[in-house]
C-alpha positions in Angstrom: -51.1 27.0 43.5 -49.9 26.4 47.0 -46.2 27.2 45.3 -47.2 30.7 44.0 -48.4 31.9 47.0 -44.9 30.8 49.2 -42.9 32.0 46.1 -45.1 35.4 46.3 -44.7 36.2 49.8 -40.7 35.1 50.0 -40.8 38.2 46.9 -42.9 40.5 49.0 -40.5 40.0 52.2 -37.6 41.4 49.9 -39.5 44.5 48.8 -41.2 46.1 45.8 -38.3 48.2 44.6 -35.8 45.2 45.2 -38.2 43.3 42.9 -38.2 45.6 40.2 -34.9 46.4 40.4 -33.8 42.6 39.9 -36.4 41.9 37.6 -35.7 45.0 35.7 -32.1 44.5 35.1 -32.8 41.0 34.2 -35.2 42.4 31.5 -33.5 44.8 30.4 -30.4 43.2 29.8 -32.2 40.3 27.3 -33.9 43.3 25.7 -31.0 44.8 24.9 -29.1 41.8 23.8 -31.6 40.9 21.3 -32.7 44.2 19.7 -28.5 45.7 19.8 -27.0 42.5 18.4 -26.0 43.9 15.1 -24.3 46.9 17.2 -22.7 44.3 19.6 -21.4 41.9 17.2 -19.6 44.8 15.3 -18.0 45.6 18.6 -16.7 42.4 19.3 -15.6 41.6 16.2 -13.5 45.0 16.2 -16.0 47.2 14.0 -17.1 50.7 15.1 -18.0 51.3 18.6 -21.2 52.2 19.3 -20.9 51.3 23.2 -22.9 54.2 24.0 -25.9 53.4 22.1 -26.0 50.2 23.7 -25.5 51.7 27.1 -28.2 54.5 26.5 -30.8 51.9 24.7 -30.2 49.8 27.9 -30.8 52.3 30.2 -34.3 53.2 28.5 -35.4 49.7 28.6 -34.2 49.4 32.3 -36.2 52.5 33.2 -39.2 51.7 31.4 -39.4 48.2 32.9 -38.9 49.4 36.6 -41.6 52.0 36.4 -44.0 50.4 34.3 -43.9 46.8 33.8 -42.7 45.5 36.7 -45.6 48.2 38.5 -48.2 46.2 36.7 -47.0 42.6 37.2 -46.1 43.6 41.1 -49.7 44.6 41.0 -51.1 42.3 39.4 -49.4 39.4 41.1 -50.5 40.8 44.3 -54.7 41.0 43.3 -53.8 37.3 42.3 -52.1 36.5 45.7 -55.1 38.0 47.7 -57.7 35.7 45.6 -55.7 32.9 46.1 -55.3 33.6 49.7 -59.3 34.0 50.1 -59.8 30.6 48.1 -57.7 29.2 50.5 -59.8 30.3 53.3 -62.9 29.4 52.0 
């Protein structure tokens, strides 16, 4: 577990909000490629644009994954980071 807790402080250096901003982009982008695909293969393939739909959609998943899943994991992470740590010690 050695690995987590390197990996976890390198992420903590950058900064919560560059963490969730990443990670929420990342998110949010899969997201929206899997539940819009209907809406984006009609686009490509010359059908009716519905590019703001997408855009909007994405923007709703970006927000709710900054603010409130990528909160909890940061969180979460971090409780496991401090047990780890005291393990360590012990």
């Amino acid at each position: 577990m050695s690995d987590f807790i390197a990996n976890w402080e390198e992420e903590k250096e950058k900064g919560r909000l560059r963490y969730a901003l990443t990670q929420g982009v990342i998110f949010s982008l899969v997201v929206t490629l899997i539940k819009d695909r209907n809406l984006i293969w009609k686009l490509m393939n010359g059908g009716e644009s519905q590019l703001s739909v997408i855009i909007i959609n994405f923007c709703w998943i970006f927000i709710a994954a900054t603010i409130g899943y990528y909160t909890l994991v940061w969180l979460w992470k971090e409780r496991l980071y401090k047990k780890e740590i005291s393990q360590k010690v012990l």
